[in-house]
C-alpha positions as CSV (number, residue, x, y, z in Angstrom):
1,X,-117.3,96.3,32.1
2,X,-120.5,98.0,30.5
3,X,-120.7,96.9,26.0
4,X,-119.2,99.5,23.8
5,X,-122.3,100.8,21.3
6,X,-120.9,100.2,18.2
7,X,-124.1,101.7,16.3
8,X,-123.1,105.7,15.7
9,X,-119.2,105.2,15.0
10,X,-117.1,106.0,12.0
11,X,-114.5,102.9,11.2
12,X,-111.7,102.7,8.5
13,X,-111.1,99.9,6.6
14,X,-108.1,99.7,4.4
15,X,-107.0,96.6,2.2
16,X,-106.3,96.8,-1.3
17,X,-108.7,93.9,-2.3
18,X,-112.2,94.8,-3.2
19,X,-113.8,91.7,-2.0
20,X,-112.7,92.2,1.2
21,X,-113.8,95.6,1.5
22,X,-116.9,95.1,0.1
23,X,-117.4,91.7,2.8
24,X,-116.2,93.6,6.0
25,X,-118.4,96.9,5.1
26,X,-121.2,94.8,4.8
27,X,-121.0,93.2,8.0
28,X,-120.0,96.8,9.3
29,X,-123.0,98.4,7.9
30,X,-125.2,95.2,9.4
31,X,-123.6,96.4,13.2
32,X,-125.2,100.3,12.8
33,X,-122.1,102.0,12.2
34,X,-122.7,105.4,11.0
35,X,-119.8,105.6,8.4
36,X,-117.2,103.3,7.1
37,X,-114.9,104.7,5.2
38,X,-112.7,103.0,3.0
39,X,-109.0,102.7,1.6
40,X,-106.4,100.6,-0.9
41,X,-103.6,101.4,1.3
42,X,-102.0,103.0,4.7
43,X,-101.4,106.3,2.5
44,X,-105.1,106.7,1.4
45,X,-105.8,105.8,5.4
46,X,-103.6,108.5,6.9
47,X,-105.6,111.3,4.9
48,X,-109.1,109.9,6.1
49,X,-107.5,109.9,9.6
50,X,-106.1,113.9,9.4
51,X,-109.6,114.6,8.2
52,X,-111.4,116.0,11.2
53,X,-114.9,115.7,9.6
54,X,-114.3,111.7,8.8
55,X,-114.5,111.6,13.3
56,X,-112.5,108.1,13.0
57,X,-113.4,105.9,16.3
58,X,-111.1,102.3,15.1
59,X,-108.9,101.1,12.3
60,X,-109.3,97.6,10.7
61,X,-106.4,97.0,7.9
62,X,-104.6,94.1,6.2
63,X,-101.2,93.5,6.3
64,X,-100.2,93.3,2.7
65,X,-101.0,96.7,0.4
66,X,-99.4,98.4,-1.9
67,X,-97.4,102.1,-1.9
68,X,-97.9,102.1,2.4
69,X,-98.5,98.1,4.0
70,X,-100.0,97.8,6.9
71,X,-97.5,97.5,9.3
72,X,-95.8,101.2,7.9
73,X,-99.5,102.4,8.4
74,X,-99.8,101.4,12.2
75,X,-96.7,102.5,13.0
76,X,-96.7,105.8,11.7
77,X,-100.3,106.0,13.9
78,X,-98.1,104.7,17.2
79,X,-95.0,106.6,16.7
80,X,-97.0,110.0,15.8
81,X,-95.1,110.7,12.6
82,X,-98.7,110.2,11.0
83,X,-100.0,113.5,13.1
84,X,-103.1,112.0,14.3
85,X,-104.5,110.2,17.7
86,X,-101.5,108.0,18.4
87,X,-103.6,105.5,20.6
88,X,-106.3,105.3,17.9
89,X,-107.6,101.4,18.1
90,X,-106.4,99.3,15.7
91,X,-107.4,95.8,14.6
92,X,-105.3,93.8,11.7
93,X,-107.0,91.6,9.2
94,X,-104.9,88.3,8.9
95,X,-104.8,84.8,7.3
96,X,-103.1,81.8,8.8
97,X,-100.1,82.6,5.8
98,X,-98.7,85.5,7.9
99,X,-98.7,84.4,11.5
100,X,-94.9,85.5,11.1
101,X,-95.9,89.1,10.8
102,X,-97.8,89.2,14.3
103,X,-94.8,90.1,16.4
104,X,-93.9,93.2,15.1
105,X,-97.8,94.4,15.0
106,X,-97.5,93.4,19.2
107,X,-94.3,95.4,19.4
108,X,-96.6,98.3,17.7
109,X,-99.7,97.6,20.0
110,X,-101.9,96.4,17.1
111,X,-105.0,96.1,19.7
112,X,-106.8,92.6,17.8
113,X,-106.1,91.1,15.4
114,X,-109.1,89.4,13.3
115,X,-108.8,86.4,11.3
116,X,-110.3,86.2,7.8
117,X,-112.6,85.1,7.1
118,X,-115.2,86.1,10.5
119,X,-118.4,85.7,10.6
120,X,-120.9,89.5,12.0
121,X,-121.1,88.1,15.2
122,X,-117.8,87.1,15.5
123,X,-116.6,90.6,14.7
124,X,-119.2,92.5,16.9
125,X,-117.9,90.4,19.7
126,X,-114.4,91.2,19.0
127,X,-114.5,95.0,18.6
128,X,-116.5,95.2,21.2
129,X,-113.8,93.6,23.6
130,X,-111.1,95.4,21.6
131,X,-112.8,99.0,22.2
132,X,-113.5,98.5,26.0
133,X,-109.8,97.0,26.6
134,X,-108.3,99.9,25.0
135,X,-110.6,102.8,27.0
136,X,-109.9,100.7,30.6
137,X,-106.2,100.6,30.0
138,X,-102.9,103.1,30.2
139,X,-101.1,100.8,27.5
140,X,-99.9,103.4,24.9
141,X,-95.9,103.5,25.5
142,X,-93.9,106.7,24.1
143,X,-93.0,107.1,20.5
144,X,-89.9,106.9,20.3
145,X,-90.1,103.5,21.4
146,X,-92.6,102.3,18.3
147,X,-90.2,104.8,16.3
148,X,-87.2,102.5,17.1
149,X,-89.7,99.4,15.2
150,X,-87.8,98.1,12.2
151,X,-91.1,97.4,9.9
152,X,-88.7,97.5,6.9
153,X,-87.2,93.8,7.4
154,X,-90.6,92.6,7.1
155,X,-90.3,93.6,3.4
156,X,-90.1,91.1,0.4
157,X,-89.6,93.3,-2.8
158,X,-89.2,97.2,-3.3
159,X,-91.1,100.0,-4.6
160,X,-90.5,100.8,-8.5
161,X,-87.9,103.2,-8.7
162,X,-88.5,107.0,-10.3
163,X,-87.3,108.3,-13.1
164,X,-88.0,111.1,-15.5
165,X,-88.6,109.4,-18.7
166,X,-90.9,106.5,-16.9
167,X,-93.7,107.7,-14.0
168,X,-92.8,105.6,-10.9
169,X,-96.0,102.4,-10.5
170,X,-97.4,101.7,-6.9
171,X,-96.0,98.3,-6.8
172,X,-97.5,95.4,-4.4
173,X,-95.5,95.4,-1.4
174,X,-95.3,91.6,0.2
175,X,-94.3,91.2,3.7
176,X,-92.1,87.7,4.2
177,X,-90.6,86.0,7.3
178,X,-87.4,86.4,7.8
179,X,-85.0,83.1,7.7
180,X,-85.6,81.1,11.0
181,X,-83.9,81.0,14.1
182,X,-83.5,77.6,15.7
183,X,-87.0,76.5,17.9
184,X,-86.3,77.1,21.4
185,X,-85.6,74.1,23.3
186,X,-88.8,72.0,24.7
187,X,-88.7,71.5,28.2
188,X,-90.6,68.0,29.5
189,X,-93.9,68.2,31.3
190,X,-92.7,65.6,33.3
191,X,-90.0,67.6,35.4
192,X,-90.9,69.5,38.8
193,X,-90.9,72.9,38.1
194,X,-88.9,75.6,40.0
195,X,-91.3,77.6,42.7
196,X,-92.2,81.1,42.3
197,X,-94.4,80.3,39.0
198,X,-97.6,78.3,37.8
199,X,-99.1,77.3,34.1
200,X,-102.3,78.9,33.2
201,X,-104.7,78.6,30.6
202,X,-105.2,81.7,28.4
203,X,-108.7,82.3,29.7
204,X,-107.8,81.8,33.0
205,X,-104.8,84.7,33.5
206,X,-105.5,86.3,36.7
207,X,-105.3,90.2,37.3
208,X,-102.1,91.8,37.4
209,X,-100.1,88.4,36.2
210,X,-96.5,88.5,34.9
211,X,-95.6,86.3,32.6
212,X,-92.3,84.2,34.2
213,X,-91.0,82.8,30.7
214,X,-90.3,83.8,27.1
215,X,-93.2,83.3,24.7
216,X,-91.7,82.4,21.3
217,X,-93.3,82.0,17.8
218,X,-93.1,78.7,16.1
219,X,-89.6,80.0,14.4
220,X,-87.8,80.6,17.5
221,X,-88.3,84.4,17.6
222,X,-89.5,86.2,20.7
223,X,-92.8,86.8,20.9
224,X,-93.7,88.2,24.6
225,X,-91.1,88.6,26.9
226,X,-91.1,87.3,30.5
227,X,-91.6,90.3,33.2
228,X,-94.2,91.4,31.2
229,X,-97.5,92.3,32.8
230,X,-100.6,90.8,31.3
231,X,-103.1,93.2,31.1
232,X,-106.6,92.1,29.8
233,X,-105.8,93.6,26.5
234,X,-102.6,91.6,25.9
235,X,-104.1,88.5,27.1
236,X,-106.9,89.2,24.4
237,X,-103.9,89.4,21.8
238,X,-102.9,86.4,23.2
239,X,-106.2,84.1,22.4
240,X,-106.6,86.2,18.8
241,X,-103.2,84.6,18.3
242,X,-104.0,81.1,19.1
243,X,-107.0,81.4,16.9
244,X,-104.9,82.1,14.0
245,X,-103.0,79.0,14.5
246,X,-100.1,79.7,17.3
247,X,-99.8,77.0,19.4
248,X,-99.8,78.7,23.0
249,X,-102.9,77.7,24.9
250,X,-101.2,78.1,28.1
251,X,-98.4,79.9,29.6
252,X,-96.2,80.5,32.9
253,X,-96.2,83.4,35.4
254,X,-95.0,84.2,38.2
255,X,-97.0,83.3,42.0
């Protein structure tokens, strides 16, 4: 599959902390993109999107912002409430502190997720794969089904409230785990496996695989269900995920 040119594109970044805006539009800059625009929350986002001139190509953004966080941002993109290019790539900036978040960004096609801090080449290499995984596949699913997402029980705290005597305060919005499920149950090595399926490494999925049993995170939640095809772009997902800590290196499909 031929590079993506990343030289000539237009990126957002939106994160509410100036030092990581400044750090990620530096190494943006250093990769020849022609503009990289720049904003505290999803809100500030959406506008840059809607504006035709601003010729968007990808989306990085944090999770945790202020008045819209990140997760309200993508999927207002995904669901089209937002009223602009619902498949528009998306990367989210994360830290090892909210692995919990990363299953709702999958069940809203986040397309990579990038773990701060990365280093230039690190990020050329990943937007690169992210970009030409995105263009080769039909993955973008039909908006009532990222609609039907439930970002709002990712939500620790509430906005300040109006009223007429006090001006309402954009009010950092944190995004906790919810209480923990029970760890599904471990299943021995040791035993002979059923036929029909076979363990793979992550870099090793071949074409066309479906996955034969439940991925889970670390709190017993579902993370990828089995019958699911692994395309290239989700097994990409998949390694992003291990780098930021999640223990699958390996998983079952179906032979």
């Amino acid at each position: 599959m031929a590079k993506i040119s990343l030289p000539g594109l237009s990126v957002l970044l939106v994160d509410d902390v100036n030092f990581v805006l400044d750090t990620v539009k530096r190494q943006m800059s250093g990769l020849g993109l022609k503009n990289v625009f720049q904003a505290k929350n999803g809100q500030e986002g959406l506008a840059i999107l809607r504006d035709p001139t601003a010729d968007v190509k990808f989306v990085i953004s944090d999770f945790n912002m202020p008045v819209m966080h990140g997760l309200e941002f993508l999927k207002a993109i995904r669901s089209g409430s937002a009223g602009v290019e619902r498949a528009m790539p998306f990367a989210m900036l994360t830290g090892y502190s909210e692995k919990h978040l990363v299953d709702m960004a999958l069940a809203l096609d986040v397309n990579a997720f990038l773990v701060k801090p990365m280093s230039k080449k690190g990020l050329e290499e990943r937007l690169d794969k992210m970009l030409r995984l995105v263009i080769a596949e039909n993955w973008l699913k039909d908006a009532e089904v990222y609609a039907a997402v439930n970002v709002d029980a990712a939500l620790d705290g509430i906005r300040m409230p109006q009223t007429d005597d006090v001006p309402a305060q954009p009010r950092r919005v944190y995004l906790k785990a919810p209480k923990k499920r029970p760890a599904p149950r471990k299943v021995p090595e040791a035993i002979d496996w059923p036929s029909g399926e076979r363990r793979v490494d992550l870099d090793a999925v071949p074409g066309n695989a479906v996955l034969s049993r439940n991925i889970f995170t670390e709190d017993g939640r579902l993370l990828l269900a089995a019958g699911s095809k692994l395309s290239p772009r989700v097994v990409s997902v998949l390694i992003d995920l291990h780098s930021l800590g999640h223990p699958t290196r390996s998983l079952w499909i179906e032979s």
